[in-house]
PDB file with SEQRES, HELIX, SHEET and CRYST1 records, atoms N, CA, C and O in Angstrom:
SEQRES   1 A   80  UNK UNK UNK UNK UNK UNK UNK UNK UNK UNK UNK UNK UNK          
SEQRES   2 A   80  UNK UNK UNK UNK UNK UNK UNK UNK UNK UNK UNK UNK UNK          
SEQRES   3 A   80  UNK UNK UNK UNK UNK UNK UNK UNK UNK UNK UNK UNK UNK          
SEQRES   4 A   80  UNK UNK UNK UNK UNK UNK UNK UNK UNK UNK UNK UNK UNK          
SEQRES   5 A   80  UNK UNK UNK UNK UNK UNK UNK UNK UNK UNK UNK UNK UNK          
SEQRES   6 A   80  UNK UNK UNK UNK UNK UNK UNK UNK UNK UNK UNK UNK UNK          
SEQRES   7 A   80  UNK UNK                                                      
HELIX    1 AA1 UNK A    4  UNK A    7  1                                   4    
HELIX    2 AA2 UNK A   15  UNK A   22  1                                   8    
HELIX    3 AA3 UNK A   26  UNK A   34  1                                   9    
HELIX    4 AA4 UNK A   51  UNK A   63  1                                  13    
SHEET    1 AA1 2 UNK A  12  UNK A  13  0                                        
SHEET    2 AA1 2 UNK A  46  UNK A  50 -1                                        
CRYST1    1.000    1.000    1.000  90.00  90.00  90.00 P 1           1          
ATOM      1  N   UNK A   1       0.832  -1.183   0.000  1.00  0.00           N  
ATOM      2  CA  UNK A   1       0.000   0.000   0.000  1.00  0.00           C  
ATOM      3  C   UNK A   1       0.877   1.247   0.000  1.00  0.00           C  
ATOM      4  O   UNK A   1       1.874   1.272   0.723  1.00  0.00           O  
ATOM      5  N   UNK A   2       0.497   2.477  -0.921  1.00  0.00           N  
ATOM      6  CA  UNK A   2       1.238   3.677  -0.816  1.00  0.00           C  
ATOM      7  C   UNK A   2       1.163   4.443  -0.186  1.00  0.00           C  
ATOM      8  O   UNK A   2       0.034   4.933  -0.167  1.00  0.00           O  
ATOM      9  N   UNK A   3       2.120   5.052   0.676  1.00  0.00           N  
ATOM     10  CA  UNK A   3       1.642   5.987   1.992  1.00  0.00           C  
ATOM     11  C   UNK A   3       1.126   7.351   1.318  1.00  0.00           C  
ATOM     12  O   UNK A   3       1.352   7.342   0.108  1.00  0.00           O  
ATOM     13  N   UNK A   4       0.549   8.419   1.729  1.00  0.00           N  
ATOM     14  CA  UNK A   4       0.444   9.625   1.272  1.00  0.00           C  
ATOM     15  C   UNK A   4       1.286  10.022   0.371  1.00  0.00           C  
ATOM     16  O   UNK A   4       0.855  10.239  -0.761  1.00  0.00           O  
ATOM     17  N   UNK A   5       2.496  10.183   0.628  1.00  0.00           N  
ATOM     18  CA  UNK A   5       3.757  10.956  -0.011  1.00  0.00           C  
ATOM     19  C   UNK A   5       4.088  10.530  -1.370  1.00  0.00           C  
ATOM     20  O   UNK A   5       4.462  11.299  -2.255  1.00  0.00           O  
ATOM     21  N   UNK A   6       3.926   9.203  -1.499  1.00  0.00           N  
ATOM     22  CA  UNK A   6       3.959   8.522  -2.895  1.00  0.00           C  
ATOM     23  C   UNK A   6       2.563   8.798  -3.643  1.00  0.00           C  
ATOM     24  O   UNK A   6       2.593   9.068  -4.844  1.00  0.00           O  
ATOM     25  N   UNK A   7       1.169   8.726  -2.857  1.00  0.00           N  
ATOM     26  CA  UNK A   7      -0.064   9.248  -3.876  1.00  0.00           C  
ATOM     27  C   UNK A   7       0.315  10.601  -4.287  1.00  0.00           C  
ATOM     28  O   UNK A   7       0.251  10.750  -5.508  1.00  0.00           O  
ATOM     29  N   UNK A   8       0.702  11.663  -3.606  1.00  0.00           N  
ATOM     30  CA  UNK A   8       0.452  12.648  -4.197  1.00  0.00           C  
ATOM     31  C   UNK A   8       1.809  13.111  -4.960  1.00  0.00           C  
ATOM     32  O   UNK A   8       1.933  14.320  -5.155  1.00  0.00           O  
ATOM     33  N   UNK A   9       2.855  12.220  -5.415  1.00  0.00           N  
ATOM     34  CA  UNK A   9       3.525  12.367  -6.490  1.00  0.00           C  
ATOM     35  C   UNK A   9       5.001  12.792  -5.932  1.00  0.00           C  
ATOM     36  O   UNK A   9       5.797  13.374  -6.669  1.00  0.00           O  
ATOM     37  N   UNK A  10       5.355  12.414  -4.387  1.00  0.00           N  
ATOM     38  CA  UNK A  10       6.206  13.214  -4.183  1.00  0.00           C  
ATOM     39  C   UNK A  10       7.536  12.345  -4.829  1.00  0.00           C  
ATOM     40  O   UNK A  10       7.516  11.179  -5.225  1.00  0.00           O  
ATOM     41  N   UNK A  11       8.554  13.175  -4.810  1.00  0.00           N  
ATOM     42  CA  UNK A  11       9.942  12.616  -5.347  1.00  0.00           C  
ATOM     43  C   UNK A  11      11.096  12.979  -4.424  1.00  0.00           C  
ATOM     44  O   UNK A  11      11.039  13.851  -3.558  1.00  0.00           O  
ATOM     45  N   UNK A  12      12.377  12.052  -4.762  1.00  0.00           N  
ATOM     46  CA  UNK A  12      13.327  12.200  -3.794  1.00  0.00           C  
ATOM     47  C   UNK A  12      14.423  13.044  -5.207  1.00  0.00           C  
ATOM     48  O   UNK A  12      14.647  12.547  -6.311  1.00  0.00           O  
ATOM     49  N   UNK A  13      14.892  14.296  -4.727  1.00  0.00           N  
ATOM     50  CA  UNK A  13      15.024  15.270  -5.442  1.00  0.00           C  
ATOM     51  C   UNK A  13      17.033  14.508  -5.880  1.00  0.00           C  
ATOM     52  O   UNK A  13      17.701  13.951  -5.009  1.00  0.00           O  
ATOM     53  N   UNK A  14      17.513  14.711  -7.270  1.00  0.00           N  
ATOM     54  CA  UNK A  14      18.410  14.057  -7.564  1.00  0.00           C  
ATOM     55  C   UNK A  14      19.532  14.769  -7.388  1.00  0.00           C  
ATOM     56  O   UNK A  14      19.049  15.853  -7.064  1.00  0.00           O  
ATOM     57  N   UNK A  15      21.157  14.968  -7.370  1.00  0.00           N  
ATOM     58  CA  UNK A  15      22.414  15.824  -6.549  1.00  0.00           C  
ATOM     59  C   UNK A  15      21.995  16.980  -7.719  1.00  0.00           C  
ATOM     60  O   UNK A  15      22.114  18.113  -7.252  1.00  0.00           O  
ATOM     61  N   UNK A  16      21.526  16.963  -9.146  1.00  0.00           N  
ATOM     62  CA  UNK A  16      21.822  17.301  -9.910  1.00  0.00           C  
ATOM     63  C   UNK A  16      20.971  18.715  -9.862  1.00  0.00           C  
ATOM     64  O   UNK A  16      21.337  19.861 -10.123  1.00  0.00           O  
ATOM     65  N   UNK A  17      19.410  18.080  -9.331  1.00  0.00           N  
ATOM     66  CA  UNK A  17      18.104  19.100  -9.067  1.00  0.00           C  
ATOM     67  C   UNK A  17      18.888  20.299  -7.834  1.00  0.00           C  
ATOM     68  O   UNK A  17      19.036  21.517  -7.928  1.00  0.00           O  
ATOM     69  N   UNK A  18      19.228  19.446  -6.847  1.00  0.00           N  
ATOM     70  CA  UNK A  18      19.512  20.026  -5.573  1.00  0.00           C  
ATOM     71  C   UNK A  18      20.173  21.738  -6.122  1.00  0.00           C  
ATOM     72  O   UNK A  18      19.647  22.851  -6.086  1.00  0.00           O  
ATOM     73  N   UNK A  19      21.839  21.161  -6.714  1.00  0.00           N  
ATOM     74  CA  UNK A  19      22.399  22.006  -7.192  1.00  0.00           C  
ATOM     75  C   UNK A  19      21.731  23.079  -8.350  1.00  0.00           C  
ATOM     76  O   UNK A  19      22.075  24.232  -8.610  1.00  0.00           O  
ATOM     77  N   UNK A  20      21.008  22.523  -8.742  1.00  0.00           N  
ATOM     78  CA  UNK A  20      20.889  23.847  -9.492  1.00  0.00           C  
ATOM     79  C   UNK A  20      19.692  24.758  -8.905  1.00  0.00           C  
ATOM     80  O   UNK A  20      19.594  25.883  -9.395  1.00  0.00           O  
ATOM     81  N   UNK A  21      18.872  24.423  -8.013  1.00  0.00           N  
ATOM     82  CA  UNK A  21      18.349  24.871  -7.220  1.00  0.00           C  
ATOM     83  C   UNK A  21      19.015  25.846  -6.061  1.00  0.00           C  
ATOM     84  O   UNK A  21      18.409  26.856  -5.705  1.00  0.00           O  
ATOM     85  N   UNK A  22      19.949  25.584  -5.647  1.00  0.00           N  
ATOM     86  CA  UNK A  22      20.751  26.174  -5.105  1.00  0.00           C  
ATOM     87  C   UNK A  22      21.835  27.218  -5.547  1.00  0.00           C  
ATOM     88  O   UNK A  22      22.586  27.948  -4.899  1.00  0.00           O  
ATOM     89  N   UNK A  23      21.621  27.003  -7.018  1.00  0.00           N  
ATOM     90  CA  UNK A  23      22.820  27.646  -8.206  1.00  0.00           C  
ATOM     91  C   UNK A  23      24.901  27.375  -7.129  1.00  0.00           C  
ATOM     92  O   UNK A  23      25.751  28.141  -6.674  1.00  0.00           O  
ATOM     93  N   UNK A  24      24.743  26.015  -7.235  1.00  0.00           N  
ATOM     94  CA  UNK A  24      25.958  25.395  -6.967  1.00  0.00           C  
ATOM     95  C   UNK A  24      26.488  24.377  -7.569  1.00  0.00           C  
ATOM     96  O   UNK A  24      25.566  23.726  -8.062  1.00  0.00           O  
ATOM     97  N   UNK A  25      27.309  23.986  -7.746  1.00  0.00           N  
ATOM     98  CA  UNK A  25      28.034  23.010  -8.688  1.00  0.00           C  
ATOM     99  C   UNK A  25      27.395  21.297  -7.957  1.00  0.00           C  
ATOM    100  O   UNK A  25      27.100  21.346  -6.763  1.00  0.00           O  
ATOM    101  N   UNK A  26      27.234  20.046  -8.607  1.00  0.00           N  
ATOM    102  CA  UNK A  26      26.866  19.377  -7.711  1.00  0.00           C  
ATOM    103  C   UNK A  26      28.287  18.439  -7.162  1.00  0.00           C  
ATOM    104  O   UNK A  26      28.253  17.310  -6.671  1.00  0.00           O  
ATOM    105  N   UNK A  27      28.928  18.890  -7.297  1.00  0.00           N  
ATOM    106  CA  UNK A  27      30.310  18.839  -6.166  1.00  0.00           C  
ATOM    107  C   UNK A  27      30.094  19.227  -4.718  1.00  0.00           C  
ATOM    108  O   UNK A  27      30.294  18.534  -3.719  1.00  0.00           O  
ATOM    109  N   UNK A  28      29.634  20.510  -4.803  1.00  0.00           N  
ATOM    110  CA  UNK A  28      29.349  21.371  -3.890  1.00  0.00           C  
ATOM    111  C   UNK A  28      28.421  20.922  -3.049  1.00  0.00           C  
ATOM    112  O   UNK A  28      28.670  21.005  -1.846  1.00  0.00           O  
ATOM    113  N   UNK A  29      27.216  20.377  -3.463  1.00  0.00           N  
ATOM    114  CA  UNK A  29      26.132  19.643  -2.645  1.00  0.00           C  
ATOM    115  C   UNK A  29      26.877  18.159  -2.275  1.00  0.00           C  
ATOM    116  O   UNK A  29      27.054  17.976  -1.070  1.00  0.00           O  
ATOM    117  N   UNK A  30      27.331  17.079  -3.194  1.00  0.00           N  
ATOM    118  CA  UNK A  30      27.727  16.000  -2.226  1.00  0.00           C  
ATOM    119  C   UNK A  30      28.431  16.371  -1.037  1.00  0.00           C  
ATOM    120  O   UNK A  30      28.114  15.932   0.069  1.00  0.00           O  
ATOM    121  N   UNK A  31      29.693  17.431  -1.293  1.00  0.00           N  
ATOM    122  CA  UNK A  31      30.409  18.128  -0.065  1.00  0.00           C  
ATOM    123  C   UNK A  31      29.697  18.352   0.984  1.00  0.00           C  
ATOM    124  O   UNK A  31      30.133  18.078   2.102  1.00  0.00           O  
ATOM    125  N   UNK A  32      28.292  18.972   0.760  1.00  0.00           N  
ATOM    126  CA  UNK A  32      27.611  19.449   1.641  1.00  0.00           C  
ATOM    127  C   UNK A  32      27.085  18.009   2.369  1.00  0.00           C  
ATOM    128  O   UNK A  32      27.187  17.981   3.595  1.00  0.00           O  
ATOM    129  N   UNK A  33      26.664  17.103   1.857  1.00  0.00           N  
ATOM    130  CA  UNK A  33      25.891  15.840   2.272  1.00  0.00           C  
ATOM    131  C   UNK A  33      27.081  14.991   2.782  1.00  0.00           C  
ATOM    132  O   UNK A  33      26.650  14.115   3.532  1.00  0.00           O  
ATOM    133  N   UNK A  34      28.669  14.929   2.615  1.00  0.00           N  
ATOM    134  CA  UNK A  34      29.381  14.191   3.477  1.00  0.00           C  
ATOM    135  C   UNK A  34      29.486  14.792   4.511  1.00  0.00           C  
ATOM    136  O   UNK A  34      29.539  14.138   5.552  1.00  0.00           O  
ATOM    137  N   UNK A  35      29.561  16.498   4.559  1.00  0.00           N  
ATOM    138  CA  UNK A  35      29.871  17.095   5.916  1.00  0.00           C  
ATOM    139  C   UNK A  35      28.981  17.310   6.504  1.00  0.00           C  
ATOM    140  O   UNK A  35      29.126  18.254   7.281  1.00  0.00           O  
ATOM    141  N   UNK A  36      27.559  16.604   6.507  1.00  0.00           N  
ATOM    142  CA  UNK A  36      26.440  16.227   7.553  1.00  0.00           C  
ATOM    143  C   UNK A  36      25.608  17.692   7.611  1.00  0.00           C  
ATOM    144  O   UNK A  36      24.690  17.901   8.403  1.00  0.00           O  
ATOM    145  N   UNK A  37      26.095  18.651   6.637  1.00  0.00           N  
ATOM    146  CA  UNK A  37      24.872  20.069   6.601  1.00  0.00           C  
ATOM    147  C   UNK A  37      23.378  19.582   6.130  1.00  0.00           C  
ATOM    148  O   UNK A  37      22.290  19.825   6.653  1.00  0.00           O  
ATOM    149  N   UNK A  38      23.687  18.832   4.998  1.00  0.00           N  
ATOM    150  CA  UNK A  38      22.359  18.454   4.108  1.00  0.00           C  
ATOM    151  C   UNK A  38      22.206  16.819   4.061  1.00  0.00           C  
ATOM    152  O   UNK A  38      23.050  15.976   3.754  1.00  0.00           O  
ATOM    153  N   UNK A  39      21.158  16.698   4.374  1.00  0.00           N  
ATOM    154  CA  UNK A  39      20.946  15.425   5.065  1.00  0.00           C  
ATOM    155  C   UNK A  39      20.304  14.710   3.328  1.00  0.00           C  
ATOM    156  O   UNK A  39      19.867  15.371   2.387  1.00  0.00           O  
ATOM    157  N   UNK A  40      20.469  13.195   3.419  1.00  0.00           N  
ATOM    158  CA  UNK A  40      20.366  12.826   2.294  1.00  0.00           C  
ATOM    159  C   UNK A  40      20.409  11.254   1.943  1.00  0.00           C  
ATOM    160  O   UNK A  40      21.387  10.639   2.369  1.00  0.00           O  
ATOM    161  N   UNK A  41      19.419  10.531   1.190  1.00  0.00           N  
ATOM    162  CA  UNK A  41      19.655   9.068   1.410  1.00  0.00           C  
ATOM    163  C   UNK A  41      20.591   8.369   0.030  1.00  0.00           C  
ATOM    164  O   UNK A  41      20.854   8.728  -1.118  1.00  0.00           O  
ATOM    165  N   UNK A  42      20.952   6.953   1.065  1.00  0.00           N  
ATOM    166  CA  UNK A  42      22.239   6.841  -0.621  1.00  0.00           C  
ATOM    167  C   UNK A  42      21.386   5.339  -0.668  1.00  0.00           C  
ATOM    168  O   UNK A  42      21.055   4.401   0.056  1.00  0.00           O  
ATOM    169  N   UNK A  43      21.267   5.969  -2.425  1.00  0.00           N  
ATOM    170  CA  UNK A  43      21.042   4.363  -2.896  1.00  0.00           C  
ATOM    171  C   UNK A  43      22.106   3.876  -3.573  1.00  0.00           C  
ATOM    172  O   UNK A  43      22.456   4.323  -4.665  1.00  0.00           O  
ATOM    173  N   UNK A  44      22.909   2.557  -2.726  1.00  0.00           N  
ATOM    174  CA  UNK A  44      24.030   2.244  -3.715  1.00  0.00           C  
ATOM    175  C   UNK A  44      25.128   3.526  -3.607  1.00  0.00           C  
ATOM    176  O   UNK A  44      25.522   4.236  -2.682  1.00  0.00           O  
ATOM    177  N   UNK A  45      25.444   3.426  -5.251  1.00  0.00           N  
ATOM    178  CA  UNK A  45      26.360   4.904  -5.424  1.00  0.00           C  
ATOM    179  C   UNK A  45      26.310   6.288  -5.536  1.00  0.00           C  
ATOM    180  O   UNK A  45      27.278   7.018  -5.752  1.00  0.00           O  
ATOM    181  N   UNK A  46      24.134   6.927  -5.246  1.00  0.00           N  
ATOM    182  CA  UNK A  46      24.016   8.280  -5.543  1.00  0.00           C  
ATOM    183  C   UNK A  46      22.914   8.046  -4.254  1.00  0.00           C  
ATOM    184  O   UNK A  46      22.257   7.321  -3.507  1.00  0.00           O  
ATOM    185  N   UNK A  47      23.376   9.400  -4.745  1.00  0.00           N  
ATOM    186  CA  UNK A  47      21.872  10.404  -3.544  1.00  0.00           C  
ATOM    187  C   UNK A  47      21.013  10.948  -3.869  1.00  0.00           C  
ATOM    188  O   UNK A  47      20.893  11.631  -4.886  1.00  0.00           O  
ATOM    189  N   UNK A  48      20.311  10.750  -3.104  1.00  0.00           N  
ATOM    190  CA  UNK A  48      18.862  11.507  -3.497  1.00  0.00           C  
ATOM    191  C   UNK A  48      18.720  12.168  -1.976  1.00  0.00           C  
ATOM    192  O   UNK A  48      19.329  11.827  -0.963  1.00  0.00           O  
ATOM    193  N   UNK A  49      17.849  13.093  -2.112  1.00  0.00           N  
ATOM    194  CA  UNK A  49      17.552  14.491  -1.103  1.00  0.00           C  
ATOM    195  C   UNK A  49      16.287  14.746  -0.862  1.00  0.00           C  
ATOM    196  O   UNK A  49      15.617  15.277  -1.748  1.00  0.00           O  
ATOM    197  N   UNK A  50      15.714  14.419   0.381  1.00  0.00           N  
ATOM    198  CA  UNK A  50      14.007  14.310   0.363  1.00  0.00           C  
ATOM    199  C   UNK A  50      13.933  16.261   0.261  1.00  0.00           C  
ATOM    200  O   UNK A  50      14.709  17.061   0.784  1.00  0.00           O  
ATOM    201  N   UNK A  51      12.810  16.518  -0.532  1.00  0.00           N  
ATOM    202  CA  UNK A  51      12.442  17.978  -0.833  1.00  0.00           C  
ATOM    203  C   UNK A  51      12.573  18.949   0.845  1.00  0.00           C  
ATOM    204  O   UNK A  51      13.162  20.004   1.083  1.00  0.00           O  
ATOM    205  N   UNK A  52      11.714  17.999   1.802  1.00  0.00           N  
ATOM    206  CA  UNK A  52      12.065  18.715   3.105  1.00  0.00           C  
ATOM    207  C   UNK A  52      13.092  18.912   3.818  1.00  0.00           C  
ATOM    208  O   UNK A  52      13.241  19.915   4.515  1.00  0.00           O  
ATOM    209  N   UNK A  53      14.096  17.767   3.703  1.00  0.00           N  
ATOM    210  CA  UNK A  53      14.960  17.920   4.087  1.00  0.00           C  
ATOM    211  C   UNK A  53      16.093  19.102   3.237  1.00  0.00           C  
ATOM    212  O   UNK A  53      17.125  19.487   3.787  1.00  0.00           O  
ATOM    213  N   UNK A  54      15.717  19.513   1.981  1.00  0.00           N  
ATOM    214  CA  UNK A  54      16.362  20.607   1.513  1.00  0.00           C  
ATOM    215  C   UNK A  54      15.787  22.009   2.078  1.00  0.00           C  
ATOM    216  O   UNK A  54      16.443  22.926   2.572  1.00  0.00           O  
ATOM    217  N   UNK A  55      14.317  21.932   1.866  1.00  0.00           N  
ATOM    218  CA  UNK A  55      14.149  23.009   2.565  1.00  0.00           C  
ATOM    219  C   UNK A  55      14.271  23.217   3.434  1.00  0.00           C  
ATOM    220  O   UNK A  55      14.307  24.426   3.664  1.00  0.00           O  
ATOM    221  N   UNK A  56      14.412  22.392   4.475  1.00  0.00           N  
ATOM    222  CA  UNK A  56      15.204  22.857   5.732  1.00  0.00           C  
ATOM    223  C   UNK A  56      16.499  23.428   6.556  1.00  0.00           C  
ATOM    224  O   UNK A  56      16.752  23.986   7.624  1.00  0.00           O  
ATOM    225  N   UNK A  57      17.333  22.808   5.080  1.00  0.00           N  
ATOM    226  CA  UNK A  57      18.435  23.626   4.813  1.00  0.00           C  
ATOM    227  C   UNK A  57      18.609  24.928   4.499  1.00  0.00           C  
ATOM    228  O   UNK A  57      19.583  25.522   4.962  1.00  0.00           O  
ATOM    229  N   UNK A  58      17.924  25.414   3.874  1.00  0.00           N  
ATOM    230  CA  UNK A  58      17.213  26.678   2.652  1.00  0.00           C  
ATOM    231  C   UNK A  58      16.951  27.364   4.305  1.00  0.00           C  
ATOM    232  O   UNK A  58      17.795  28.110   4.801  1.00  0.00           O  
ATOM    233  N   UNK A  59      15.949  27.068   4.878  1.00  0.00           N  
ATOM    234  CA  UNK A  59      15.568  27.941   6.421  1.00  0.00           C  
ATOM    235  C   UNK A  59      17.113  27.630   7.387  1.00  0.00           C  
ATOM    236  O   UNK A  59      17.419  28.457   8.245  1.00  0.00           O  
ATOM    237  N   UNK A  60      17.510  27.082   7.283  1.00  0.00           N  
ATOM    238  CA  UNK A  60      18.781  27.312   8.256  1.00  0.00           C  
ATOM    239  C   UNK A  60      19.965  28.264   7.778  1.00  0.00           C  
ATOM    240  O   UNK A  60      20.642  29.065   8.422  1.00  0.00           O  
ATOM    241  N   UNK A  61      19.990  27.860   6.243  1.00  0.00           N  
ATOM    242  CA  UNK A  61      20.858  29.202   6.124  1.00  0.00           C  
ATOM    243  C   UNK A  61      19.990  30.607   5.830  1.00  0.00           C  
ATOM    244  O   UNK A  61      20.542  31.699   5.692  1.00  0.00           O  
ATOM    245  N   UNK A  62      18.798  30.436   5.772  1.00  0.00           N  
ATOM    246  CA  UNK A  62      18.252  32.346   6.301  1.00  0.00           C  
ATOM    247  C   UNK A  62      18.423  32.735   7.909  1.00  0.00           C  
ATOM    248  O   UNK A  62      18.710  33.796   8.463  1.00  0.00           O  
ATOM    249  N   UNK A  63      18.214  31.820   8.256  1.00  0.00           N  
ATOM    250  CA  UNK A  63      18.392  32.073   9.834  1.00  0.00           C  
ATOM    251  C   UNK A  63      19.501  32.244  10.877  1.00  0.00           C  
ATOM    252  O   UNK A  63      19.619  32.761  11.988  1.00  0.00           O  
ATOM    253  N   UNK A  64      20.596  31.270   9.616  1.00  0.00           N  
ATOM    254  CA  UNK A  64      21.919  31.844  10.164  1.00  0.00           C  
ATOM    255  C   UNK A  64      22.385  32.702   9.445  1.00  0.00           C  
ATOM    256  O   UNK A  64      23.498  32.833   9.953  1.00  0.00           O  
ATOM    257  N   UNK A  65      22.351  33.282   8.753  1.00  0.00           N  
ATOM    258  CA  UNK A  65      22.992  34.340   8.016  1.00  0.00           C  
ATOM    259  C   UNK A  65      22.077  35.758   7.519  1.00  0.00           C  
ATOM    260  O   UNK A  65      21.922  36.148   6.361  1.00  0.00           O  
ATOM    261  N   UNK A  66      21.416  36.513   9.065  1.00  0.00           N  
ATOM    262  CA  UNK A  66      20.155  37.957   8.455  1.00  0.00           C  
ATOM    263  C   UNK A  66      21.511  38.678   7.733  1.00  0.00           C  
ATOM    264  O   UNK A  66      22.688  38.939   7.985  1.00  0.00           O  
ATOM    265  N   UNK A  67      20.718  38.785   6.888  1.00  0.00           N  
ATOM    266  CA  UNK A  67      21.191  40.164   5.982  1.00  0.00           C  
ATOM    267  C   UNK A  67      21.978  41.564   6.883  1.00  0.00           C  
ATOM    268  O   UNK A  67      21.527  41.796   8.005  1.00  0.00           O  
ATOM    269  N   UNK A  68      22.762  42.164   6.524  1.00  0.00           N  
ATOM    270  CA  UNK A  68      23.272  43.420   6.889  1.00  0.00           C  
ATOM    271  C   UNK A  68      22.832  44.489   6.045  1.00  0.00           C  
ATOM    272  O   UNK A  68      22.090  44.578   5.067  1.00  0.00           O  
ATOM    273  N   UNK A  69      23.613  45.375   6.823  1.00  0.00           N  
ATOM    274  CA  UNK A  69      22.901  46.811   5.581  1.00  0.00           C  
ATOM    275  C   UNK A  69      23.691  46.521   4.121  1.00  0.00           C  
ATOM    276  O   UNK A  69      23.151  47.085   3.169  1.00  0.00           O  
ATOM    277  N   UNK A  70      24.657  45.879   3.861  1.00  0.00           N  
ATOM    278  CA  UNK A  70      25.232  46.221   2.876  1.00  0.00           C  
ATOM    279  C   UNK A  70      24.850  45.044   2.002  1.00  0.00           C  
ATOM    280  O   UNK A  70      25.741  44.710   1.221  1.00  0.00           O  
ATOM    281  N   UNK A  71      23.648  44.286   1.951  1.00  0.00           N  
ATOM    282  CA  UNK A  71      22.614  43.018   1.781  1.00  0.00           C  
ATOM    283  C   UNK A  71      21.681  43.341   1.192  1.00  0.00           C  
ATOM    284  O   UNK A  71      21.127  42.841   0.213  1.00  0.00           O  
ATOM    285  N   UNK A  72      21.414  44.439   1.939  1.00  0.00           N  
ATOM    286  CA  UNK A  72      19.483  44.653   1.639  1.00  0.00           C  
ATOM    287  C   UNK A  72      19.612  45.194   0.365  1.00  0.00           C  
ATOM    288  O   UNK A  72      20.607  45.648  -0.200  1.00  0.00           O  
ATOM    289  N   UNK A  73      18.091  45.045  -0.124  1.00  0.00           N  
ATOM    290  CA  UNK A  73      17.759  44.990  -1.630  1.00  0.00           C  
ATOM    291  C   UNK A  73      16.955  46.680  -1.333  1.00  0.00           C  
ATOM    292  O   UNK A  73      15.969  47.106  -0.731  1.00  0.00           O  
ATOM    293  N   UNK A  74      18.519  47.455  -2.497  1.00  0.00           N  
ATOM    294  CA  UNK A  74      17.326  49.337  -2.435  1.00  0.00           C  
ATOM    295  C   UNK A  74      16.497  49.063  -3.906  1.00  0.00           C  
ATOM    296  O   UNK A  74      16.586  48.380  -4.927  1.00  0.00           O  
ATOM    297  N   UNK A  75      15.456  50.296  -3.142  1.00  0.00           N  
ATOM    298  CA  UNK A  75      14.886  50.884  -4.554  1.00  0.00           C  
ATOM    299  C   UNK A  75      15.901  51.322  -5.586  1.00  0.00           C  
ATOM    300  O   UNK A  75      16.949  51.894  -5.288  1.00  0.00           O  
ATOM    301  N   UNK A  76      15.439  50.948  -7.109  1.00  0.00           N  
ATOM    302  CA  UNK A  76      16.433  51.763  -8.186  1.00  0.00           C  
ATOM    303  C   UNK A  76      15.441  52.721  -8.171  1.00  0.00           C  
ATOM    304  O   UNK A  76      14.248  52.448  -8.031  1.00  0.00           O  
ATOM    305  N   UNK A  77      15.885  53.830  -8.309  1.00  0.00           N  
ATOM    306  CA  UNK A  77      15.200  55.243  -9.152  1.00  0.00           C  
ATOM    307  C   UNK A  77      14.821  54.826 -10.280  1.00  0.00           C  
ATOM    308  O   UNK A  77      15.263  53.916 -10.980  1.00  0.00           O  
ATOM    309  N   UNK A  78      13.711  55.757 -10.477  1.00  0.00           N  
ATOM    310  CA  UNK A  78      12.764  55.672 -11.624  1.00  0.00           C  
ATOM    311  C   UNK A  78      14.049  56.214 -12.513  1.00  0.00           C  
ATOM    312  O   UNK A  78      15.034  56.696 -11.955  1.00  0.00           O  
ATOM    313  N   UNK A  79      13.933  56.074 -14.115  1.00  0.00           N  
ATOM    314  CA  UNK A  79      14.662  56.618 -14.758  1.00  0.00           C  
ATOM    315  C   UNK A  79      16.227  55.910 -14.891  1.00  0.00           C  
ATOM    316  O   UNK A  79      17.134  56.224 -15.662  1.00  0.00           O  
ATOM    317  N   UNK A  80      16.202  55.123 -14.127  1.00  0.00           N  
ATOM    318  CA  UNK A  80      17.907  54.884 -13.680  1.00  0.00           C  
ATOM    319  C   UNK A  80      18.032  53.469 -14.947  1.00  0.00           C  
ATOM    320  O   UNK A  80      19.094  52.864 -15.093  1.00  0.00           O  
TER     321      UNK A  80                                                      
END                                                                             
């Protein structure tokens, strides 16, 4: 029997999705998944990345890293 997560179509997101979602090389994400930041299941020889468990990553680095003044997004002038 299929639990919820499989009826409604969910997927285990591939190194390849992750990264470009992230606009990072997918070097950069396995790095991230050996050094225990981004959590991730191995089938065999690849990984796959449950969607929540990325976004939870996604909220940890907003939360560790607020913006400064020299961050924030200004108005452009009209005309500019």
């Amino acid at each position: 029997m299929l639990d919820d997560a499989t009826r409604a179509g969910y997927r285990l997101l591939e190194v390849s999705h992750v990264a470009h979602r992230l606009s990072v090389s997918d070097g950069y994400v396995r790095k991230l998944i050996r050094e225990k930041k981004l959590k991730a299941i191995r089938l065999g020889s690849i990984f796959r990345i449950d969607p929540d468990d990325l976004q939870a990553f996604i909220n940890q680095l907003k939360d560790d890293d607020p913006p400064d003044e020299s961050t924030k997004l200004r108005a452009v002038p009209k005309g500019a």
